[in-house]
mmCIF file as gemmi writes it, N, C-alpha and C atoms, coordinates in Angstrom:
data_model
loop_
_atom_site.group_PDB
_atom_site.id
_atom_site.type_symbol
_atom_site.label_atom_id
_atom_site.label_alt_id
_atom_site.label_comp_id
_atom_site.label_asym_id
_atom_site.label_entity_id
_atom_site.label_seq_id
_atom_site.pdbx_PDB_ins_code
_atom_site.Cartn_x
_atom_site.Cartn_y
_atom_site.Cartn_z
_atom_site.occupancy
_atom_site.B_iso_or_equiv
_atom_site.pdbx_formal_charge
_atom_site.auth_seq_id
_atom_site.auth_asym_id
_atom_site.pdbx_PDB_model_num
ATOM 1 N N . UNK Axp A 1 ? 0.671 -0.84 31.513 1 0 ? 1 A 1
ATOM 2 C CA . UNK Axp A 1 ? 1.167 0.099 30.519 1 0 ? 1 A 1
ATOM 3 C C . UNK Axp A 1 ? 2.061 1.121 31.213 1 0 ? 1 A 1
ATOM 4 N N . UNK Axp A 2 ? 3.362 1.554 30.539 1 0 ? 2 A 1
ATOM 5 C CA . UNK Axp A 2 ? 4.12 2.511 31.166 1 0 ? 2 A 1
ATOM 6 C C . UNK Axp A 2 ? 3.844 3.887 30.948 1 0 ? 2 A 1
ATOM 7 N N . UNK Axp A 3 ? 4.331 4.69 31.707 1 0 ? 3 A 1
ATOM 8 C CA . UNK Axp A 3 ? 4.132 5.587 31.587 1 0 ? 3 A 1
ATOM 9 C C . UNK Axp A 3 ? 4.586 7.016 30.759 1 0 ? 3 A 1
ATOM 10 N N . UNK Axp A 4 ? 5.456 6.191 30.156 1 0 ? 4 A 1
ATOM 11 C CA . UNK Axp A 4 ? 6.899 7.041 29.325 1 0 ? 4 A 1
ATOM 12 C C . UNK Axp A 4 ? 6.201 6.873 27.79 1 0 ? 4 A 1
ATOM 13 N N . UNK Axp A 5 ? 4.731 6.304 27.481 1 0 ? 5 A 1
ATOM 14 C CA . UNK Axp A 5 ? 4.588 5.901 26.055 1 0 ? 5 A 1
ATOM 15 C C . UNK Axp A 5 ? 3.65 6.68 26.134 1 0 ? 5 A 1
ATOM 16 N N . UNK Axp A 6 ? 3.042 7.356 27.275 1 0 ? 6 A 1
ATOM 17 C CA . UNK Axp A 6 ? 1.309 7.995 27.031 1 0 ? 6 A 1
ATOM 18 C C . UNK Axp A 6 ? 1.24 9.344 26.2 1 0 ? 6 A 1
ATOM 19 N N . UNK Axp A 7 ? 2.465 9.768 25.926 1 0 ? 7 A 1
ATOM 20 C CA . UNK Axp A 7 ? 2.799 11.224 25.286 1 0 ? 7 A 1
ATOM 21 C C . UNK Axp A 7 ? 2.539 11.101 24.034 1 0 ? 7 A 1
ATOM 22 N N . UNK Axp A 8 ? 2.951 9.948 23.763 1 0 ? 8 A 1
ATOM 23 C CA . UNK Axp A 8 ? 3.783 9.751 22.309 1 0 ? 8 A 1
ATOM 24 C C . UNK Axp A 8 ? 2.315 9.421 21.221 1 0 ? 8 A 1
ATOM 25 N N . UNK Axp A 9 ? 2.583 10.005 19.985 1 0 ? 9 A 1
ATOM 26 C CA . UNK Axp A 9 ? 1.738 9.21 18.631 1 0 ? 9 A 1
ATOM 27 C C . UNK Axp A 9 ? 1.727 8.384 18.116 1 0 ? 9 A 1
ATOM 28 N N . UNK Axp A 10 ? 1.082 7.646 17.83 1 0 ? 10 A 1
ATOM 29 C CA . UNK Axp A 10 ? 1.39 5.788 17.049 1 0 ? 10 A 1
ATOM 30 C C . UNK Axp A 10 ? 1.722 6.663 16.156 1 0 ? 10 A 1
ATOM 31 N N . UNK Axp A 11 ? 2.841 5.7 15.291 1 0 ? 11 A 1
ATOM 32 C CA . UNK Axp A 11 ? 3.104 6.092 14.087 1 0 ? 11 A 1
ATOM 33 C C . UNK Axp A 11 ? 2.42 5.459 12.444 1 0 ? 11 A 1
ATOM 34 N N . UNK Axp A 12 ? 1.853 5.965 12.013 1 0 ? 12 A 1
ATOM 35 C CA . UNK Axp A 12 ? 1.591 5.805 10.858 1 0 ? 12 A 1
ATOM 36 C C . UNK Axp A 12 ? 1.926 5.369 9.74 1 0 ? 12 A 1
ATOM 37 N N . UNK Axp A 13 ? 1.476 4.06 9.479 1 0 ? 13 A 1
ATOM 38 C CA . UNK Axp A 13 ? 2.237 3.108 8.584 1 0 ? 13 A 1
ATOM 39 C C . UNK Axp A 13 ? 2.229 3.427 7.33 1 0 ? 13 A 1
ATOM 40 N N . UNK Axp A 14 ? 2.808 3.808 6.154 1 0 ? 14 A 1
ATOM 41 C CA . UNK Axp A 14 ? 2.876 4.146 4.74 1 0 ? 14 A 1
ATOM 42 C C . UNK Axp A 14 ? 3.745 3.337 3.802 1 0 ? 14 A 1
ATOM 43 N N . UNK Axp A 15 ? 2.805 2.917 2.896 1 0 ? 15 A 1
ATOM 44 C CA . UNK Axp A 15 ? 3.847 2.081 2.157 1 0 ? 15 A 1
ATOM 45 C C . UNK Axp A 15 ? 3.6 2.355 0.67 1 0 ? 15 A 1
ATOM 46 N N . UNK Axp A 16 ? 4.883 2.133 -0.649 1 0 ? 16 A 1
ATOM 47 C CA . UNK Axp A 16 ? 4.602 2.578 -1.95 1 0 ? 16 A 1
ATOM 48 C C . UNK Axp A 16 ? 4.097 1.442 -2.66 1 0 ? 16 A 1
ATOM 49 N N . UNK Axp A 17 ? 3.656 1.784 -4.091 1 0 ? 17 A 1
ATOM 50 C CA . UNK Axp A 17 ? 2.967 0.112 -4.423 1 0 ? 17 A 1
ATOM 51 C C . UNK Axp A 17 ? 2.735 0.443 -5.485 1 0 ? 17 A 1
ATOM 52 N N . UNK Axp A 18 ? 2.057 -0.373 -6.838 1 0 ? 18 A 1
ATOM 53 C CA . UNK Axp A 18 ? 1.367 -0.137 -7.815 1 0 ? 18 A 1
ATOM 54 C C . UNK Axp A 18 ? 0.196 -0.645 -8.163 1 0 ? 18 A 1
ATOM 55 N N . UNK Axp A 19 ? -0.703 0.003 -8.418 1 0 ? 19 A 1
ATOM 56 C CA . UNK Axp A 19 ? -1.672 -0.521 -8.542 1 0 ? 19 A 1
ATOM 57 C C . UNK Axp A 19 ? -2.266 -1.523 -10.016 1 0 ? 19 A 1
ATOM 58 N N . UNK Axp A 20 ? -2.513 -2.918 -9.403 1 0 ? 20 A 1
ATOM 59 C CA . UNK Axp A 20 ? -3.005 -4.097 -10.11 1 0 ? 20 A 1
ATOM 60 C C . UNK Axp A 20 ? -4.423 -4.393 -10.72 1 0 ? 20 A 1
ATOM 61 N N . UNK Axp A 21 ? -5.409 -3.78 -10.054 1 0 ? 21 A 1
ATOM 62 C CA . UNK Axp A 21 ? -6.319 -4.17 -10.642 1 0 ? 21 A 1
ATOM 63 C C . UNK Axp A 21 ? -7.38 -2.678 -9.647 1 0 ? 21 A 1
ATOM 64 N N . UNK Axp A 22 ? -7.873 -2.135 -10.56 1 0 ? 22 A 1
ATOM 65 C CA . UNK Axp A 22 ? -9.437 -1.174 -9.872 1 0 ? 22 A 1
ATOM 66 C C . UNK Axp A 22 ? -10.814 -1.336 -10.609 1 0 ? 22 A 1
ATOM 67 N N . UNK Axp A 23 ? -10.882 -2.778 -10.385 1 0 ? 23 A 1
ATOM 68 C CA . UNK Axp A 23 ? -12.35 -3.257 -11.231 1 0 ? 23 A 1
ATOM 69 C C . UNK Axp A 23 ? -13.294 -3.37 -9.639 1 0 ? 23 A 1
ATOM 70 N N . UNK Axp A 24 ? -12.846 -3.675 -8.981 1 0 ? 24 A 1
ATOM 71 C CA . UNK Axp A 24 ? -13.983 -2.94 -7.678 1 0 ? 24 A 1
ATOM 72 C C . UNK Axp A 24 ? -14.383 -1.832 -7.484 1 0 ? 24 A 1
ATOM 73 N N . UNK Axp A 25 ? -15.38 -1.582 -6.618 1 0 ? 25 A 1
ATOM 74 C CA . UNK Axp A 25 ? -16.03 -0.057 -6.612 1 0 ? 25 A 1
ATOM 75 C C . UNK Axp A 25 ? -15.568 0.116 -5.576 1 0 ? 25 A 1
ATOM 76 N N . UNK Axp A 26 ? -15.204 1.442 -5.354 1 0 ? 26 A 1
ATOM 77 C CA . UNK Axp A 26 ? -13.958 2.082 -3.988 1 0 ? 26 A 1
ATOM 78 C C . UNK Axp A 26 ? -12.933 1.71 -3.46 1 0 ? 26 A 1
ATOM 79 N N . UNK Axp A 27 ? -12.305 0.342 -4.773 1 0 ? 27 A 1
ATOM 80 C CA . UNK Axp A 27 ? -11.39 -0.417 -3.426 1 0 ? 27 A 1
ATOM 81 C C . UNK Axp A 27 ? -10.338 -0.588 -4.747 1 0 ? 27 A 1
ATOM 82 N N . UNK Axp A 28 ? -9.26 -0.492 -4.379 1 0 ? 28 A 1
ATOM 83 C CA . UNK Axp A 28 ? -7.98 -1.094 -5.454 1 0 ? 28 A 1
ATOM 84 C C . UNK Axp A 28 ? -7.506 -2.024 -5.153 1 0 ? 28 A 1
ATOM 85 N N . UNK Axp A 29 ? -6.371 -2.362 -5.591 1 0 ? 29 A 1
ATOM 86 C CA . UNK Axp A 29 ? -5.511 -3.875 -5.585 1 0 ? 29 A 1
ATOM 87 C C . UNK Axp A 29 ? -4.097 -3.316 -5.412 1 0 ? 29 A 1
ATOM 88 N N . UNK Axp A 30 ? -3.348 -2.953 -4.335 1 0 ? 30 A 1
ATOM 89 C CA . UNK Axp A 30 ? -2.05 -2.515 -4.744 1 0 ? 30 A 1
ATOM 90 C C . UNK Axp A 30 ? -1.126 -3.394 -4.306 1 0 ? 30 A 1
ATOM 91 N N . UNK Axp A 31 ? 0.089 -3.571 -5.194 1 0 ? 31 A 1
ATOM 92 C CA . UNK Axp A 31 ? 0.984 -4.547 -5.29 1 0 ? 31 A 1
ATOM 93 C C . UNK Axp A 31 ? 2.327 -3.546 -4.378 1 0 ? 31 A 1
ATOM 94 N N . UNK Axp A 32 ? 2.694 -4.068 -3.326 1 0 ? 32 A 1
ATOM 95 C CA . UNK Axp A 32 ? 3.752 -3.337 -2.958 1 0 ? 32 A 1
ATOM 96 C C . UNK Axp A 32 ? 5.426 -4.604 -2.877 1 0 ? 32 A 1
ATOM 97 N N . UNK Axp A 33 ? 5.919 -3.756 -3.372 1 0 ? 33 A 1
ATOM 98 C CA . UNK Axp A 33 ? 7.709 -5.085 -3.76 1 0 ? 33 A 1
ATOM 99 C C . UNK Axp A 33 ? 8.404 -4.977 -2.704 1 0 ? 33 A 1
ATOM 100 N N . UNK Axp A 34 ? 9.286 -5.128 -2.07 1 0 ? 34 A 1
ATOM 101 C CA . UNK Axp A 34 ? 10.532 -5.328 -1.184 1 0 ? 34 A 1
ATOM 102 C C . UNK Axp A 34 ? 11.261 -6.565 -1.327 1 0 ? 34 A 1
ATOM 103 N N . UNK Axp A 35 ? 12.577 -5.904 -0.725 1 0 ? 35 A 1
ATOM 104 C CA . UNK Axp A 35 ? 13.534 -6.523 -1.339 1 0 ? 35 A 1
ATOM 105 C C . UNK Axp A 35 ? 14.102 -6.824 -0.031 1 0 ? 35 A 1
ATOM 106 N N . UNK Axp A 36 ? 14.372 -8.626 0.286 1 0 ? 36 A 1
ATOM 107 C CA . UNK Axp A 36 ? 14.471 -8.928 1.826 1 0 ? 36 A 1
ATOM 108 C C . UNK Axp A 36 ? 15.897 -10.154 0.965 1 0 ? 36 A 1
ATOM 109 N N . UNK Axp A 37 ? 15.928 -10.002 1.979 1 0 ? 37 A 1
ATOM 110 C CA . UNK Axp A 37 ? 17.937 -10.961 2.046 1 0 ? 37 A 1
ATOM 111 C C . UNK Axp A 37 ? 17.531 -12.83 2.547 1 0 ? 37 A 1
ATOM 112 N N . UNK Axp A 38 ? 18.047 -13.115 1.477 1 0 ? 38 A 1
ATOM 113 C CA . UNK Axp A 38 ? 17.474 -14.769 1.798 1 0 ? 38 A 1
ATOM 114 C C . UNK Axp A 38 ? 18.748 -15.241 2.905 1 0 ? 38 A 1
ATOM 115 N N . UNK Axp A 39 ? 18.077 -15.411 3.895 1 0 ? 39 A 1
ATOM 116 C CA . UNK Axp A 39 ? 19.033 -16.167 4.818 1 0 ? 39 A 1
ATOM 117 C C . UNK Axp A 39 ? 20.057 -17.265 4.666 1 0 ? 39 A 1
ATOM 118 N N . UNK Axp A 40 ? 19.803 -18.228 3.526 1 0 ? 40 A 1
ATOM 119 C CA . UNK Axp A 40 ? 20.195 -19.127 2.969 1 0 ? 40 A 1
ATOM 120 C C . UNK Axp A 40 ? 21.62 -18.588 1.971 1 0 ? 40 A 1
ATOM 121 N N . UNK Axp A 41 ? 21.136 -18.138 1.178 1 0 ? 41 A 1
ATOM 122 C CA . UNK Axp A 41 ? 22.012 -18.413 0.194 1 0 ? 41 A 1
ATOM 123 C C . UNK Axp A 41 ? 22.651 -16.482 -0.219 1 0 ? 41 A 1
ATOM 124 N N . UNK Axp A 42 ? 22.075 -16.088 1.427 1 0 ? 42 A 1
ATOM 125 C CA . UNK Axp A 42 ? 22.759 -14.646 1.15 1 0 ? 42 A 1
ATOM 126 C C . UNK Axp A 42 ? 22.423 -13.565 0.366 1 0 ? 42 A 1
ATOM 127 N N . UNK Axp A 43 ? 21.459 -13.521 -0.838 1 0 ? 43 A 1
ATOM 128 C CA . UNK Axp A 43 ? 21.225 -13.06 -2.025 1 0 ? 43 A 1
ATOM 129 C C . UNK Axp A 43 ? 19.705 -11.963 -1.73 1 0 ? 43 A 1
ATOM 130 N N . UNK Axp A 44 ? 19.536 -10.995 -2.243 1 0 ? 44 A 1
ATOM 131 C CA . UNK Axp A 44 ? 17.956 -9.933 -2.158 1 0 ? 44 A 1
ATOM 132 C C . UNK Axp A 44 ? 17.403 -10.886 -3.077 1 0 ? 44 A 1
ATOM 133 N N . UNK Axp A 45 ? 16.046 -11.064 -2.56 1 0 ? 45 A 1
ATOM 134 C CA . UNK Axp A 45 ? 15.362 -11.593 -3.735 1 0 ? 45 A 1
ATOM 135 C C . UNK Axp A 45 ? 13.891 -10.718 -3.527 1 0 ? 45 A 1
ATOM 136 N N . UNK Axp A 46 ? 12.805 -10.873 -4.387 1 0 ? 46 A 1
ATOM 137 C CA . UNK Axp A 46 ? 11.898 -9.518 -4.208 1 0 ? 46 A 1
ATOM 138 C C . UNK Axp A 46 ? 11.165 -10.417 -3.691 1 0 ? 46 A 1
ATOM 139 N N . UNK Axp A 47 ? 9.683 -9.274 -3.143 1 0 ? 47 A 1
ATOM 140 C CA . UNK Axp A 47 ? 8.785 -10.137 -2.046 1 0 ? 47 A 1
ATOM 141 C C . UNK Axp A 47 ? 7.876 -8.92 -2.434 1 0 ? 47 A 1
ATOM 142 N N . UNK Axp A 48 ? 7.313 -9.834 -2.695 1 0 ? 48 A 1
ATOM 143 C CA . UNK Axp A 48 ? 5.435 -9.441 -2.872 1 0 ? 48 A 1
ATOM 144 C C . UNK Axp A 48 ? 4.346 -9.28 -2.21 1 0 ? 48 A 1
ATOM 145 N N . UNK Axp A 49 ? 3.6 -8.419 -2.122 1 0 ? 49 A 1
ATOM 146 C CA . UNK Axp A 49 ? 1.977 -8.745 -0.824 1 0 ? 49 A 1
ATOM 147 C C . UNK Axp A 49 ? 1.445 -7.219 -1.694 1 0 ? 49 A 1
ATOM 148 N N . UNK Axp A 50 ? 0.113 -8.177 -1.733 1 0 ? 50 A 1
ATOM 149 C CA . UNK Axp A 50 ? -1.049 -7.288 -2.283 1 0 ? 50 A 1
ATOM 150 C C . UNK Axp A 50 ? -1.925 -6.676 -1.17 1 0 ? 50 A 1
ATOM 151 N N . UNK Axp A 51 ? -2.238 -5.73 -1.067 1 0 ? 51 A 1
ATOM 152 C CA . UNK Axp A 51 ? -3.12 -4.737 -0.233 1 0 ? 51 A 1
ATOM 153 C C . UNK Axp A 51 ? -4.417 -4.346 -0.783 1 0 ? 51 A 1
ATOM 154 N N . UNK Axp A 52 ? -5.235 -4.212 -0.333 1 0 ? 52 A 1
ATOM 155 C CA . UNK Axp A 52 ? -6.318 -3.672 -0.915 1 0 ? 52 A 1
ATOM 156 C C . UNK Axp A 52 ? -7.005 -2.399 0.232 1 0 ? 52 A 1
ATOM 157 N N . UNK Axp A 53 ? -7.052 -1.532 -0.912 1 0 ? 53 A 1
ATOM 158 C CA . UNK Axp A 53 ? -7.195 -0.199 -0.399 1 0 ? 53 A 1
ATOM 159 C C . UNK Axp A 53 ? -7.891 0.802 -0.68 1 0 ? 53 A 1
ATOM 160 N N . UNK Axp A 54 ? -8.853 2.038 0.193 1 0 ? 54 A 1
ATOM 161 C CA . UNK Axp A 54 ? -10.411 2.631 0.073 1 0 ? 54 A 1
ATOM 162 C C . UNK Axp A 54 ? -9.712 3.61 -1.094 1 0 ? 54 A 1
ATOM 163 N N . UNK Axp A 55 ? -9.948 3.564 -2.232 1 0 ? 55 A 1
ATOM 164 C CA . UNK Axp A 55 ? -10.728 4.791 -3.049 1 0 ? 55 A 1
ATOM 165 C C . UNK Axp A 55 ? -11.592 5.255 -3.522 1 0 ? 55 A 1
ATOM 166 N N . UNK Axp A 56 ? -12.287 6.017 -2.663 1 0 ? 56 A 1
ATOM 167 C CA . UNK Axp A 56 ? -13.471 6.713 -2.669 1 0 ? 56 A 1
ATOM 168 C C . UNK Axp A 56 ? -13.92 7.159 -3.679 1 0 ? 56 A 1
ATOM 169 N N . UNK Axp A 57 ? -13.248 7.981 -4.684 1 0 ? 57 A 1
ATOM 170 C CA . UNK Axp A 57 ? -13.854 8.455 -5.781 1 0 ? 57 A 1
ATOM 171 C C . UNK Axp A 57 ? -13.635 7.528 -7.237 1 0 ? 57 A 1
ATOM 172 N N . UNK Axp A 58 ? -13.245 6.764 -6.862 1 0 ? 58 A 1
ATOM 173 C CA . UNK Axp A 58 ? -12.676 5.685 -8.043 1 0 ? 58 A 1
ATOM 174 C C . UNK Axp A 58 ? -11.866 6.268 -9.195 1 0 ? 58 A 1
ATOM 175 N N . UNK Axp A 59 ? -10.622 7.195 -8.404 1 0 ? 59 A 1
ATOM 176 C CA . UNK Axp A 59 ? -9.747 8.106 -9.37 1 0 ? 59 A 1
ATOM 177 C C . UNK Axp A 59 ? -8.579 7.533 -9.673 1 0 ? 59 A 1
ATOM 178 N N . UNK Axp A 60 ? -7.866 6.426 -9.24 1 0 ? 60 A 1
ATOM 179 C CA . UNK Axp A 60 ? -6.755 5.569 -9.452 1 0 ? 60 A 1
ATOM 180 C C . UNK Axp A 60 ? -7.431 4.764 -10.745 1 0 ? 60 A 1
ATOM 181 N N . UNK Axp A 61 ? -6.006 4.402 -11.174 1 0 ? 61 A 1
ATOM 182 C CA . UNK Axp A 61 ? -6.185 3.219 -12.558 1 0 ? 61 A 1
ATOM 183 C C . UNK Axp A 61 ? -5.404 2.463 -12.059 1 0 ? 61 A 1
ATOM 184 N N . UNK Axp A 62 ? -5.566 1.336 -12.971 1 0 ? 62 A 1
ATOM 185 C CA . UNK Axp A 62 ? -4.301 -0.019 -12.714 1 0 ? 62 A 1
ATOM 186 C C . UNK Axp A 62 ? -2.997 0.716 -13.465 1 0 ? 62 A 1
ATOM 187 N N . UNK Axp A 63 ? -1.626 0.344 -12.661 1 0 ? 63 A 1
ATOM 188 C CA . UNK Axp A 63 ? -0.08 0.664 -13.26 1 0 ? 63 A 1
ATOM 189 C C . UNK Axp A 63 ? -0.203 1.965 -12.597 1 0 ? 63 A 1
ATOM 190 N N . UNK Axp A 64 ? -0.67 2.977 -12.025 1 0 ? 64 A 1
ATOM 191 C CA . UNK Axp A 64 ? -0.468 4.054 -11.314 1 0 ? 64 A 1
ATOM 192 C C . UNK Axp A 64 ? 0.198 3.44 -9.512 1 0 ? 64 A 1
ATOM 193 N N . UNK Axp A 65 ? 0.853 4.125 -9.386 1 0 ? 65 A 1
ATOM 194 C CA . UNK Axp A 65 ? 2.548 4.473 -8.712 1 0 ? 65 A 1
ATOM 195 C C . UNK Axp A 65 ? 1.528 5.212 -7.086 1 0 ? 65 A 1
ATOM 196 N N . UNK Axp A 66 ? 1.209 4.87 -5.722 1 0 ? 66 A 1
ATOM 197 C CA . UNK Axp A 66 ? 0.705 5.098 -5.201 1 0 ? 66 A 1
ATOM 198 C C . UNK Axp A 66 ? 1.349 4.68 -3.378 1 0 ? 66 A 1
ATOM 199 N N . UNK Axp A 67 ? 0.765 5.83 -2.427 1 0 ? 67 A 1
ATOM 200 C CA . UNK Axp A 67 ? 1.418 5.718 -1.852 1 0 ? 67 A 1
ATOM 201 C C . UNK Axp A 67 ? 0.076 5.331 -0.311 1 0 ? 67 A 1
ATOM 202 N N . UNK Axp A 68 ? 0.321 4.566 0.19 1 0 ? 68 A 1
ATOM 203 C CA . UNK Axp A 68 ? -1.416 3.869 1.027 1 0 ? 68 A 1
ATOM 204 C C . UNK Axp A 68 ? -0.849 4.189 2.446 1 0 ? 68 A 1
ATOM 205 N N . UNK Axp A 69 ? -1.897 4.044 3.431 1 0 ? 69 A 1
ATOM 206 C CA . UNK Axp A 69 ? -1.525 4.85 4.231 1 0 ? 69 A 1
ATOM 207 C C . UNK Axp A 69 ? -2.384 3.995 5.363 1 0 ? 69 A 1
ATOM 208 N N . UNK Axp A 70 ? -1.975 2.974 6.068 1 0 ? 70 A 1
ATOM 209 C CA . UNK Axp A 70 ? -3.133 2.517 7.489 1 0 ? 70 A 1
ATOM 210 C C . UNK Axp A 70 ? -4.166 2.977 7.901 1 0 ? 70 A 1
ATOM 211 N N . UNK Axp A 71 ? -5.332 2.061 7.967 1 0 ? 71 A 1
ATOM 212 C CA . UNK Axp A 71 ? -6.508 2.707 8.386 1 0 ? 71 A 1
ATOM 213 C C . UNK Axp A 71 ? -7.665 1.972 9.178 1 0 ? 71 A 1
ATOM 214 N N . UNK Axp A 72 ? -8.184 2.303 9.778 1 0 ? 72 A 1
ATOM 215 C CA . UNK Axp A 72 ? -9.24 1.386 10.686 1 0 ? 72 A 1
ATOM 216 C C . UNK Axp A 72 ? -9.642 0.396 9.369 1 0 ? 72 A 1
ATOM 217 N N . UNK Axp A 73 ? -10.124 -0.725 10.188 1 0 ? 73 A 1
ATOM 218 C CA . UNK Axp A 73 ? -10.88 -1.483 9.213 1 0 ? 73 A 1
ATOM 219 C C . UNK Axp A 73 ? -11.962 -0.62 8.358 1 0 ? 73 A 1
ATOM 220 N N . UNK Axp A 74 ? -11.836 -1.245 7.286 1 0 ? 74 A 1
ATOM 221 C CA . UNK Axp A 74 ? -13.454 -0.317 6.621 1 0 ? 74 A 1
ATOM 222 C C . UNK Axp A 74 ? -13.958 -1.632 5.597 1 0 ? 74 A 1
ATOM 223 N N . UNK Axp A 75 ? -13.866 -2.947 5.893 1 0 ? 75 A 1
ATOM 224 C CA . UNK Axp A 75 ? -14.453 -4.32 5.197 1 0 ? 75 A 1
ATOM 225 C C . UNK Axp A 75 ? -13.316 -5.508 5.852 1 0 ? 75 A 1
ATOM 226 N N . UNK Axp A 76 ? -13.524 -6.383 5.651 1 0 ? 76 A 1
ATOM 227 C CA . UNK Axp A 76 ? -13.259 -8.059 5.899 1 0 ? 76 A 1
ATOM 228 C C . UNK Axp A 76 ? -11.79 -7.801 5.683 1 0 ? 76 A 1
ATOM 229 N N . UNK Axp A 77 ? -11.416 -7.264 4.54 1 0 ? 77 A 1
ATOM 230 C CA . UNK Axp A 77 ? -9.379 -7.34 4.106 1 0 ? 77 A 1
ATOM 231 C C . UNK Axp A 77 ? -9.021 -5.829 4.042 1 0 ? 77 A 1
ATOM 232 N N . UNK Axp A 78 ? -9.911 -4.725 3.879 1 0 ? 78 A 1
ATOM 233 C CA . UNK Axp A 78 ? -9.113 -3.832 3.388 1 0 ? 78 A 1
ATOM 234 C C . UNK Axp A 78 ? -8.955 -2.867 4.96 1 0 ? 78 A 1
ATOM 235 N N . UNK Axp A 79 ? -7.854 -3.084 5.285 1 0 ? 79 A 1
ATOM 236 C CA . UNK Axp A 79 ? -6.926 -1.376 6.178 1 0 ? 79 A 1
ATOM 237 C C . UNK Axp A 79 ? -6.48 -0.7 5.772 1 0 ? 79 A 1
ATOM 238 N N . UNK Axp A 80 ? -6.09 -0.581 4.445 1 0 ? 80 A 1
ATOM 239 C CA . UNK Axp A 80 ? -5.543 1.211 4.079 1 0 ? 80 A 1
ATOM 240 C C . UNK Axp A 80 ? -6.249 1.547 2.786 1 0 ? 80 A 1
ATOM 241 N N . UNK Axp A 81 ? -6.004 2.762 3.11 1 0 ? 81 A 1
ATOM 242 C CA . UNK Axp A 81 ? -6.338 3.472 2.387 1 0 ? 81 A 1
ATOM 243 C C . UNK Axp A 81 ? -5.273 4.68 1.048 1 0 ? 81 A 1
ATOM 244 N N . UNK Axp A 82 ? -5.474 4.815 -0.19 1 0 ? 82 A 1
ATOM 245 C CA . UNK Axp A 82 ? -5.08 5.55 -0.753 1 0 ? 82 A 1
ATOM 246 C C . UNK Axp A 82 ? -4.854 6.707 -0.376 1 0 ? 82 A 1
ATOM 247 N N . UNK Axp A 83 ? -3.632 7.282 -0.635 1 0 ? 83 A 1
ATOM 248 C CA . UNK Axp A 83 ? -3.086 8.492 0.227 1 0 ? 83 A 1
ATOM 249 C C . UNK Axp A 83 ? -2.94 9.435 -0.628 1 0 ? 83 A 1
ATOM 250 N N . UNK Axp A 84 ? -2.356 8.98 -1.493 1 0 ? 84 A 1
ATOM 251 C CA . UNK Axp A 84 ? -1.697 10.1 -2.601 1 0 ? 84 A 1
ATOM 252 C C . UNK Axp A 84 ? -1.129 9.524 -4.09 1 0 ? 84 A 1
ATOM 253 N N . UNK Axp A 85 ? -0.853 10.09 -5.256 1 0 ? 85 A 1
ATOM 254 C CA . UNK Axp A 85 ? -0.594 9.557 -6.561 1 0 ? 85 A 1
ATOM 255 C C . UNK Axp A 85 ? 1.007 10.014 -6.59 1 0 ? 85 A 1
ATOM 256 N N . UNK Axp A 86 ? 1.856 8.829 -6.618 1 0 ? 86 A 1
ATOM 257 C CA . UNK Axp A 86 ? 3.047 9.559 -6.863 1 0 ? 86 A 1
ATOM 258 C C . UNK Axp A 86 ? 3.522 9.508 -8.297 1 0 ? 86 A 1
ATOM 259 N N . UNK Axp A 87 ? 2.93 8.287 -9.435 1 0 ? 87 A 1
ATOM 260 C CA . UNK Axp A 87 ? 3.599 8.26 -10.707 1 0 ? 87 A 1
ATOM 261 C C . UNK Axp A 87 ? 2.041 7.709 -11.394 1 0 ? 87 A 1
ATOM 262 N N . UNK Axp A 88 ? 2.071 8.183 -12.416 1 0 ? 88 A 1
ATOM 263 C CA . UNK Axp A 88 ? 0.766 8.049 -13.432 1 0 ? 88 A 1
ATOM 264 C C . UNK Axp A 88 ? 2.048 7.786 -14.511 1 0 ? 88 A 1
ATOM 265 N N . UNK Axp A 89 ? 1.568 6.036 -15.427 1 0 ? 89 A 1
ATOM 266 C CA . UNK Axp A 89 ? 2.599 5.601 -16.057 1 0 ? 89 A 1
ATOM 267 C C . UNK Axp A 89 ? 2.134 6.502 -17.693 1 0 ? 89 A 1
ATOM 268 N N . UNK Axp A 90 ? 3.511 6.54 -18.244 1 0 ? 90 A 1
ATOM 269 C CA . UNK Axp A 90 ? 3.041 7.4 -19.629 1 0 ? 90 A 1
ATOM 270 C C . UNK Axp A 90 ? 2.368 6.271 -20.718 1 0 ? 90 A 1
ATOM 271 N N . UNK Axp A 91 ? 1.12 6.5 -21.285 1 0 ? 91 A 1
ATOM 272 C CA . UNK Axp A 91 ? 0.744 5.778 -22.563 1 0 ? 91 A 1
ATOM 273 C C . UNK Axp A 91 ? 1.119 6.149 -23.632 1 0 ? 91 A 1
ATOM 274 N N . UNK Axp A 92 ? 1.857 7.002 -23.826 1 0 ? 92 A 1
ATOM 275 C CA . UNK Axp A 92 ? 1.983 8.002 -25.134 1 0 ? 92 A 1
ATOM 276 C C . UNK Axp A 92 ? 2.895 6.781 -25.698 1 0 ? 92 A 1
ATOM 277 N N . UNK Axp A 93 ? 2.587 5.27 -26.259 1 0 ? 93 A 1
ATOM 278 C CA . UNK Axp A 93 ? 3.671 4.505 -26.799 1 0 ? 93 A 1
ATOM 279 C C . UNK Axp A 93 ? 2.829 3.958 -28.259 1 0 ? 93 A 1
């Protein structure tokens, strides 16, 4: 290991997403999108991966706008954890 990295902070992985399903107890389903360039034929096409992630108080719903945040293991699939609420979708329809 060098010596020029021992200063430094890992950086902290954060990613945005929506949440799919919170029928588990402490744990959500969040769907996060990106948009990656098909090598082939040149074109963005979207790209999908589901996360599953600790909420403790079981205060997220499904369709809420959320922002997860890396975390030690805490079960078999889930590393992050819920960080913060950035969009609560409107029902008023």
């Amino acid at each position: 290991m060098s010596t020029e990295n021992l200063g430094r902070k890992a950086r902290i992985r954060k990613l945005i997403g929506r949440i799919k399903s919170d029928k588990m107890d402490k744990t959500v389903v969040v769907e996060v999108m990106r948009y990656k360039m098909d090598p082939v034929y040149k074109k963005y096409v979207k790209e999908r991966r589901r996360y599953k992630a600790h909420d403790e108080n079981n205060e997220y719903k499904t369709g809420d706008r959320v922002e997860i945040v890396e975390h030690r293991p805490l079960s078999r699939e889930k590393r992050w954890k819920v960080a913060r609420l950035i969009e609560r979708p409107d029902l008023a329809s």
